[in-house]
N, C-alpha and C positions, 0 to 999 in steps of 0.2 A: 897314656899308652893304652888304646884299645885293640881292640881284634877287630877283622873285618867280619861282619854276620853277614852270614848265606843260611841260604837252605839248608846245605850240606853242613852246617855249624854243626858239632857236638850240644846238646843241650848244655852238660855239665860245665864244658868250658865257657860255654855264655854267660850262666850264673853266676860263675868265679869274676868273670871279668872284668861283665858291661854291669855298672851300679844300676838297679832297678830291674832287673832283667827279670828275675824271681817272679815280680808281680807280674808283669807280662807273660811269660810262661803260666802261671799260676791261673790268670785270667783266661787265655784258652785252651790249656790242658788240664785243668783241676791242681790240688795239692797232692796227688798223687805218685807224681811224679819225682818228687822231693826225697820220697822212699825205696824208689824203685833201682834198682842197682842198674837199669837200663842207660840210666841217663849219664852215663860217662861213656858210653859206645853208641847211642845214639842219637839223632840229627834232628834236627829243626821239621825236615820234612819229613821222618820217620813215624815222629808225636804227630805231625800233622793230619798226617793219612791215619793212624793211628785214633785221632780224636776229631774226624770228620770235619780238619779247619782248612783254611788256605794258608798254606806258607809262608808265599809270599804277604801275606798280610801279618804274620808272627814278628816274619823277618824286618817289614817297613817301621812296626810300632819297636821294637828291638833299638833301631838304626836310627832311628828317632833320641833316643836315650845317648846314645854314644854321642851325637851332633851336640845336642844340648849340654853333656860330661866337658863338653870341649872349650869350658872356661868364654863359651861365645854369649 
């Protein structure tokens, strides 16, 4: 049982969810993030613009993870 990841995803909720997400996050927004009491109110595309990345590229390597969780 995963969530669907968007943009508009809570970061927070992503880490809890989708196994691997951390390193993903991690990998385009630092491990700073991990600390920040932001990342239960904020989004995917928040950090994004936040940390001068593409979103949608957070979101694809993200959704990639959930495909693969999927016992396929």
């Amino acid at each position: 049982m995963s969530i669907e990841v968007t943009k508009d995803s809570i970061i927070g909720n992503v880490i809890k969810e989708v196994p691997g997400a951390e390193k993903v996050i991690e990998k385009y927004f630092g491990n700073g993030c991990f600390t920040c009491p932001g990342i239960n109110m904020e989004t995917i595309a928040f950090g994004a613009t936040m940390h001068n990345m593409d979103a949608e590229k957070v979101v694809n390597e993200i959704r990639k993870l959930t495909e693969n969780g999927n016992g396929s």
